[in-house]
DODO-921751 format. One record per residue: x, y, z of N, C-alpha, C in turn; residue in three letters. Coordinates in pm, whole numbers, plus 50000, padded with zeros to 5 digits. Example, Ala and Ser with C-alpha at 12.3 -4.5 7.8 and 13.67 -1.06 7.14 Angstrom:
# DODO-921751
513194943150780512304955050780513204967050780ALA
512854977550708513674989450714512905000350787SER
# end
This chain:
# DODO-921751
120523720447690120303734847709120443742547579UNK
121273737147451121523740447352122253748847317UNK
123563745347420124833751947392125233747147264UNK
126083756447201126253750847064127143745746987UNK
128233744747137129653737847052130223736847189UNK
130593723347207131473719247331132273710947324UNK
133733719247383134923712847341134843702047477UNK
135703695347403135303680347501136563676447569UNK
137433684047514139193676947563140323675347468UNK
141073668547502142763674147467143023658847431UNK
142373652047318142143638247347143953631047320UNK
144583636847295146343627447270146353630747416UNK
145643641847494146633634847670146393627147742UNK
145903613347736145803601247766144833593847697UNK
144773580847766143603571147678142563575647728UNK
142343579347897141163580347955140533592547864UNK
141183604447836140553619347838140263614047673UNK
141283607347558140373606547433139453596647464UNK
138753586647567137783576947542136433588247599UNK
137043597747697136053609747740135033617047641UNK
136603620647522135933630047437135183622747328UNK
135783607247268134693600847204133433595947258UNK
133513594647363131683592947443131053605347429UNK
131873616347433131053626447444130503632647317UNK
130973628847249131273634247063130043623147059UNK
130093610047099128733600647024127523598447077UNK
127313608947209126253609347291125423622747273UNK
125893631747210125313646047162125233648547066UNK
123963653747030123773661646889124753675746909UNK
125013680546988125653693147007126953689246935UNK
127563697346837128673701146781129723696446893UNK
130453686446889131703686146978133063689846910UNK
134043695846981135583696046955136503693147041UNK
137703688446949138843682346997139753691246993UNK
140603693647112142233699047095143003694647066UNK
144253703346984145353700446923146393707446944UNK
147863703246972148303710146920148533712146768UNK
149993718646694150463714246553151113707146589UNK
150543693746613152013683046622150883672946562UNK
151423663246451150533656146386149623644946476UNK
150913641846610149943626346731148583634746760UNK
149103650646795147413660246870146523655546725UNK
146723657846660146023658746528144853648346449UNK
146213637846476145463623246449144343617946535UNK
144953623146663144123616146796142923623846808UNK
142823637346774141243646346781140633639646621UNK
140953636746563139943632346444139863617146459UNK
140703609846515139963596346569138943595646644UNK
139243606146737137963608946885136233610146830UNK
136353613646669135513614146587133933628446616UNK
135283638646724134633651246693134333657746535UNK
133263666646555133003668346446133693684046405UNK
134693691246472135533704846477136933695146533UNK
137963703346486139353700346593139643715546608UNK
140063717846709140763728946726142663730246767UNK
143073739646680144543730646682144813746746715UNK
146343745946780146543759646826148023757746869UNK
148963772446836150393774646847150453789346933UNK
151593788647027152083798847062152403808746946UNK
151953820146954152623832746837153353837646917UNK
153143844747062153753855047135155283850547098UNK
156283861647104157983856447120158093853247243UNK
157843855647365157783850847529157933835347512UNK
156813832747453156243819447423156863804947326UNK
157133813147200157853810247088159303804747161UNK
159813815747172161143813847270161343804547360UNK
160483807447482161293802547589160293791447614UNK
158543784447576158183775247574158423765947446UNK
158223767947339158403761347212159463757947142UNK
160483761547206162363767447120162483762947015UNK
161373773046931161363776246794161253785746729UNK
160943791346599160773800246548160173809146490UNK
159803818646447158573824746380158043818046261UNK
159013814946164159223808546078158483795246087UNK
158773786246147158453771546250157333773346307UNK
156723783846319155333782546426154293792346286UNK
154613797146181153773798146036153443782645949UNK
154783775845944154813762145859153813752745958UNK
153973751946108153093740246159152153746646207UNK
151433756546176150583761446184149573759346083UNK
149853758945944149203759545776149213747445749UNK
150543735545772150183724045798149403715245865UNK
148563716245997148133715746089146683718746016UNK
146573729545989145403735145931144973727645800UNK
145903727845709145873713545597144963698045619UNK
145733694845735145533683345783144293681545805UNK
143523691045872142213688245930141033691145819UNK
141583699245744140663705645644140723698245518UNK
141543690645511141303680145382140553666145408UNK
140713661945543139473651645614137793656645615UNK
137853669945608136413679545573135683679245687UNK
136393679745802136093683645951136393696045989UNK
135833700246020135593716946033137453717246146UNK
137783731146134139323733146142138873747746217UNK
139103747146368139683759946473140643759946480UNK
141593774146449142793774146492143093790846612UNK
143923788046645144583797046743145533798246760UNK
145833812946779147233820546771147323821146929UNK
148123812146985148113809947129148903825847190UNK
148143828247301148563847047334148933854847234UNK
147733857447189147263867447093148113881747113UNK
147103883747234147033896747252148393903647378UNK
149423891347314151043898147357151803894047247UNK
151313891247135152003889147026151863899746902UNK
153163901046827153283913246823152293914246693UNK
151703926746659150073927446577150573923946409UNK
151633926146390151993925746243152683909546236UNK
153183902446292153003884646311152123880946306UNK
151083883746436149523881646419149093882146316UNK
148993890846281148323892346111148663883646002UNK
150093882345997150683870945904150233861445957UNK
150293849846079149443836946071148233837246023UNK
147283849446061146123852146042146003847845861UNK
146283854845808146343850945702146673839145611UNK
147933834645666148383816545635147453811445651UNK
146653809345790146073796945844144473800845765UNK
144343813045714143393818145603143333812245454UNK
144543814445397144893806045281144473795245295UNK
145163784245387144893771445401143733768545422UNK
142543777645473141543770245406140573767445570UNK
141503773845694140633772845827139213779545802UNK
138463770045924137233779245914137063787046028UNK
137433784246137137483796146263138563800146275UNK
139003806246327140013812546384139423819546510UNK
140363814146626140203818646746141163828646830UNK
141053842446833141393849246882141743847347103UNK
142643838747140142793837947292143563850647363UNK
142823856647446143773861947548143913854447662UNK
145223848747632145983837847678146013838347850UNK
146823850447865147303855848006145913863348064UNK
145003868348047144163879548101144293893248070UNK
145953902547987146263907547995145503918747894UNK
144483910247837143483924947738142353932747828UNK
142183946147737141443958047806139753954447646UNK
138483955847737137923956547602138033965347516UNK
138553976447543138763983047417139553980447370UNK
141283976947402141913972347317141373960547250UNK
140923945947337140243937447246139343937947109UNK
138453949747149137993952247001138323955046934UNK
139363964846940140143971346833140983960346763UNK
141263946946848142243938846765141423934846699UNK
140413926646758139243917846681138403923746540UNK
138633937246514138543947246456139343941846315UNK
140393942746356141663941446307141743926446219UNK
141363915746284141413902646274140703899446209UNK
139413910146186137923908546093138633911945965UNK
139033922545945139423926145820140863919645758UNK
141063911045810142283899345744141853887045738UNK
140493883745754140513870645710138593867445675UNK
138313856645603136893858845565136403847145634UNK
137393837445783136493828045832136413833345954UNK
135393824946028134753832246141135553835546285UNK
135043842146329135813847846434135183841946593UNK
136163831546673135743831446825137253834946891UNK
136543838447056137043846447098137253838847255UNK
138293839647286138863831147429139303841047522UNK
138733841547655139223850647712139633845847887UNK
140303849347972140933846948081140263858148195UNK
140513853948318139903866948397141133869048470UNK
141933873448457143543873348552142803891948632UNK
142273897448541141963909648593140333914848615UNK
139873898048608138223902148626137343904748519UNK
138083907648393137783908648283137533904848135UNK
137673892448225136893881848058135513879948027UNK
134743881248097133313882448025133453895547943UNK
133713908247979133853918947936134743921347821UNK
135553914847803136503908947684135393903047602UNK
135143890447656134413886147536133143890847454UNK
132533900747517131433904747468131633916247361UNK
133173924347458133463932947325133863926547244UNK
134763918947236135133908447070133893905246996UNK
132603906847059131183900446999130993917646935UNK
131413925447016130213937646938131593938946806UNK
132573935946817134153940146725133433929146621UNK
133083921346601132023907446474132503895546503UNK
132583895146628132913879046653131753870346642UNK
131473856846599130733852646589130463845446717UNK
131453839946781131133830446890132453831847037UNK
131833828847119132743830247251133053817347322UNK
134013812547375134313803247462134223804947620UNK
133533796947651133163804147815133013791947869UNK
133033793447989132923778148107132113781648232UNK
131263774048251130523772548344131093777148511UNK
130693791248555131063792648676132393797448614UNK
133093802748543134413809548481135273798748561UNK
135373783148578136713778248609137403779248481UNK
138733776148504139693772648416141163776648479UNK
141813777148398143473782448435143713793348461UNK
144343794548581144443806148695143293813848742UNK
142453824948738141623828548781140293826348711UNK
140523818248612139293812948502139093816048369UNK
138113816048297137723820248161136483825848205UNK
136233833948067134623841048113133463829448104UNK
132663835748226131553825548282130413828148159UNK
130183814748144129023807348051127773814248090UNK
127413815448203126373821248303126573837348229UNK
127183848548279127393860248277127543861348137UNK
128263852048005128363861147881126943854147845UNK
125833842347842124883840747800123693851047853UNK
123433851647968122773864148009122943875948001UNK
124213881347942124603894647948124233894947815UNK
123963886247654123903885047551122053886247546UNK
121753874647658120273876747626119703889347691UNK
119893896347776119083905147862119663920747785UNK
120943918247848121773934447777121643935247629UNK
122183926847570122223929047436120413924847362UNK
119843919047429118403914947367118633907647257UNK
119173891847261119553884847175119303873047202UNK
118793863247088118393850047151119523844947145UNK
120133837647223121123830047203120723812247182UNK
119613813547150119003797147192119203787047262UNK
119883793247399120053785647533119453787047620UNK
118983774447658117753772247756118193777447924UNK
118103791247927118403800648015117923796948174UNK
117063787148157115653784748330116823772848330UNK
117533768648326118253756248381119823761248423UNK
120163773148381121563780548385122173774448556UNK
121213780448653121693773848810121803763648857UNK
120433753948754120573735748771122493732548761UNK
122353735148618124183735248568125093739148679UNK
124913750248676125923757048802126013745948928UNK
125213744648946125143732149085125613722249033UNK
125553716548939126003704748913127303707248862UNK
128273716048823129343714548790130263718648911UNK
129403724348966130213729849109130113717049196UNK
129163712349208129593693949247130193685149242UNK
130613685549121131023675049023132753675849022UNK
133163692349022134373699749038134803698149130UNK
134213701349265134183706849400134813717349383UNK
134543724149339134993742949334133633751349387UNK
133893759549518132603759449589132503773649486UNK
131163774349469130683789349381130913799749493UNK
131543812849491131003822349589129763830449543UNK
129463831749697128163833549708127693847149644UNK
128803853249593128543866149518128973867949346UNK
128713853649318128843854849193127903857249119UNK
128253864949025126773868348927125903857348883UNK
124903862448881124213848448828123883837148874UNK
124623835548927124383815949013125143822749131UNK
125583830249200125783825349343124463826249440UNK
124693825849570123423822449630122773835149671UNK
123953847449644123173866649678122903871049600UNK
123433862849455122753870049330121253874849290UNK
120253870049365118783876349382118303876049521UNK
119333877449605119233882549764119143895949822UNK
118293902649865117853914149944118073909650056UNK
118933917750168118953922150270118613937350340UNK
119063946650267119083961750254117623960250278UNK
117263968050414115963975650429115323980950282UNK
116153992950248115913999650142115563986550033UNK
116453980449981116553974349838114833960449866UNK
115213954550041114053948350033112453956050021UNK
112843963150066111003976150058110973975249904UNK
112063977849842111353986249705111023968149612UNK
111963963549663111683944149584110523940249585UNK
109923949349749108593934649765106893944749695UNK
107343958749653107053963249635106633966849463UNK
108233962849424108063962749250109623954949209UNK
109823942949237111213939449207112193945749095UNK
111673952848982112393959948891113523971248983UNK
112503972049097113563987549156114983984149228UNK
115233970849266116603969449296116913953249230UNK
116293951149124116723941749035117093946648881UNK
118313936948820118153947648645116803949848618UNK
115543942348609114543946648548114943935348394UNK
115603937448379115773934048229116343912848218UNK
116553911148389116913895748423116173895048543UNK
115303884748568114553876148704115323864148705UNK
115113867248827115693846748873114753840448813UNK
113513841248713113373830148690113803829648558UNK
114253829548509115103834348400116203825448396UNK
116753822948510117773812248545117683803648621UNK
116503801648659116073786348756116613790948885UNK
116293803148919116903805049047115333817149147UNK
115493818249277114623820849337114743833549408UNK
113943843749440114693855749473114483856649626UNK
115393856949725114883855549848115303868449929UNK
114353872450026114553886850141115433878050258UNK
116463879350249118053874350390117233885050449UNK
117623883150596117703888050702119423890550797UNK
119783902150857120413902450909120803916450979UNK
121783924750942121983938451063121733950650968UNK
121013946250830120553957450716119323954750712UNK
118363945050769116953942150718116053954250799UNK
115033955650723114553967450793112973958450749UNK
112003969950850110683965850900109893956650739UNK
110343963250631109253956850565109293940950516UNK
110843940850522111203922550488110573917950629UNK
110913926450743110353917550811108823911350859UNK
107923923150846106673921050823105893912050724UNK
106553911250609106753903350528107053885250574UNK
107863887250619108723877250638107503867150756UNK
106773874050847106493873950963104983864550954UNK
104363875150829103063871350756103243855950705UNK
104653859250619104563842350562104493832050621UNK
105123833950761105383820850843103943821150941UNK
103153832250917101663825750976101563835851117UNK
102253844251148102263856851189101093871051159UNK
099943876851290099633885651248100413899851345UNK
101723905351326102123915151397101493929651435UNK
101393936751457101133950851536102633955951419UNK
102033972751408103613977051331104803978651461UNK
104093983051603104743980251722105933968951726UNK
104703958151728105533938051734106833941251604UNK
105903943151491107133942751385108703954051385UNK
108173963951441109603971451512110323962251644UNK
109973960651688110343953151832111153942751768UNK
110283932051662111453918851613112553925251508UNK
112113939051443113323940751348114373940951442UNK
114453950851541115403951551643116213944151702UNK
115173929051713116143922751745116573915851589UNK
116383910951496116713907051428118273916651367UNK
117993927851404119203936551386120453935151444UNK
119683932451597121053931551679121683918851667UNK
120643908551667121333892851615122063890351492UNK
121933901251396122443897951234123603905951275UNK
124153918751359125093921551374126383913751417UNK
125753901651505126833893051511126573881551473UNK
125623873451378125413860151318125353860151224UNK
125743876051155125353878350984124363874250953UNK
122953860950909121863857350900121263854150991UNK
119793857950998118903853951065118013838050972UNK
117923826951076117323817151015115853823451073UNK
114973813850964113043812150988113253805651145UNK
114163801551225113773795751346114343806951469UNK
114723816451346115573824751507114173836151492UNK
113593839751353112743848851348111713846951411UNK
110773831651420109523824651478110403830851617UNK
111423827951683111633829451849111393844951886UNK
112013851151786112163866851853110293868651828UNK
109833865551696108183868551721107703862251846UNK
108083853651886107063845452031107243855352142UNK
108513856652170109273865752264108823876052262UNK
108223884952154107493898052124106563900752155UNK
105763882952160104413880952200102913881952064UNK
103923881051946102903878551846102613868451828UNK
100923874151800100273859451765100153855751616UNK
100003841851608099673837051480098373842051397UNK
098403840351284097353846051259096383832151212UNK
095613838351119094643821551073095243816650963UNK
095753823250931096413820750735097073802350723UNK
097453799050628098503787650652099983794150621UNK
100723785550709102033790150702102413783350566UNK
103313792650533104173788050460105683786050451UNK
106303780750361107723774950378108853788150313UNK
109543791350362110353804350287111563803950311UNK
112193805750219114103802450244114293817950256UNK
115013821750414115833834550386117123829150448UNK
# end
């Protein structure tokens, strides 16, 4: 699809997950990376895995420092620059991260920022660890983070409050170069920002190529939601299954009419390998259904076609959807006839 950097795993936490990340590192042209901590076994074991990035990363927050690491500010600058040393004298590209950034206090921040600068990193990754950033504060740090250091800037974000795509995009307009995102926003606790939502929100909103092959975005989605078993809801942007679903009388009239009027206009499902379909249920009004009626080989009266919305109304009030086999019954029952056309096949 030509994503452009995929971290592959945490290869020192077992044999299985580093034999993972070296298959995966020798089966792609795509840029792969390894996690680290600063502890030299993380270190050794992501540059054996024979990724071509490591990404190595320390708690800054004092929360963190303290009561996960029981160490010191002091202690988390030294294996931080060391760490960074390590990777950057093998001449494998070097991510580092100030683990919960954005509860650590801004004038610390700044000092690793700078160490792990000296030493010679080439990314530096800005995480909001917990979920706990606003995008405006995010930019303003990332802001901040630009003007202390001259290597590139990515940006990790959490959805604890719904708000990590929105995080990450402001860290993009603040000069981030690149974002970390996951397919369908899984990850730890309520997720990371979705791969889906910051690539489309980059290509459509912002009008930017991102050179990812955008018509396969839902293939993915299905397959990682398979693969996971984490069921997608059906109202997720982008890949869930209402994301280009009309039910609304209103929204279906004006769709079948000019889809720009209750779509962005600026994203089609085909855009993402996905299909735009008129649901039926206790909001559909006459024109999905006339519509609907024609396709399956139906010629109605506007009479017939009031008569089946009706019932299709009263049945979606308590079945929430109407299937193509409940709609063919209420048309028979109505007494419409077929017309000459060929039927066709239609998912609502």
């Amino acid at each position: 699809m030509g994503t452009h950097v995929i971290e592959a795993g945490f290869p020192v936490n077992s044999d299985a997950e580093f034999e993972a990340v070296r298959d995966i590192a020798s089966s792609t042209q795509t840029t792969t990376c390894g996690l680290a901590r600063v502890v030299d076994g993380d270190i050794e074991a992501a540059l054996d895995s024979g990724v071509e990035m490591v990404h190595t990363f320390v708690s800054t927050s004092d929360v963190q420092i303290e009561d996960s690491m029981h160490a010191t500010r002091d202690e988390v600058v030294q294996r931080a620059v060391d760490s960074v040393e390590r990777v950057v004298e093998t001449g494998t590209t070097c991510m580092f991260s100030p683990m919960d950034a954005t509860r650590t206090d801004e004038a610390f921040l700044m000092d690793v920022i700078e160490a792990v600068t000296d030493a010679g990193v080439d990314w530096i990754n800005i995480p909001d660890t917990c979920g706990v950033a606003t995008p405006t504060r995010f930019k303003a740090m990332i802001e901040k983070v630009c003007a202390h250091t001259d290597a590139r800037i990515d940006v990790h974000t959490h959805d604890d409050f719904g708000l990590a795509t929105a995080n990450a995009l402001a860290g993009i307009e603040a000069g981030a170069d690149q974002a970390q995102v996951s397919v369908n926003s899984i990850g730890e606790r309520a997720g990371n920002a979705a791969y889906e939502e910051y690539v489309m929100a980059i290509e459509s909103l912002y009008q930017t190529d991102t050179g990812i092959d955008t018509t396969r975005i839902t293939e993915l989605s299905e397959i990682v939601e398979e693969k996971s078993q984490m069921e997608t809801p059906g109202n997720k942007p982008i890949v869930g299954n209402n994301a280009f679903s009309h039910e609304s009388g209103i929204h279906a009239a004006g769709v079948i009419e000019n889809s720009d009027t209750f779509e962005p206009g600026v994203m089609t499902p085909e855009m993402v390998g996905a299909t735009r379909k008129l649901v039926m249920g206790k909001h559909t009004g006459t024109h999905s259904v006339r519509e609907r009626l024609v396709e399956r080989g139906f010629d109605p009266s506007e009479d017939q076609v009031r008569a089946v919305t009706r019932r299709v109304k009263d049945y979606g009030a308590e079945k929430r959807r109407v299937t193509v086999d409940d709609l063919e019954r209420f048309a028979e029952e109505a007494g419409v006839e077929r017309g000459q056309q060929e039927e066709e096949e239609v998912r609502v």
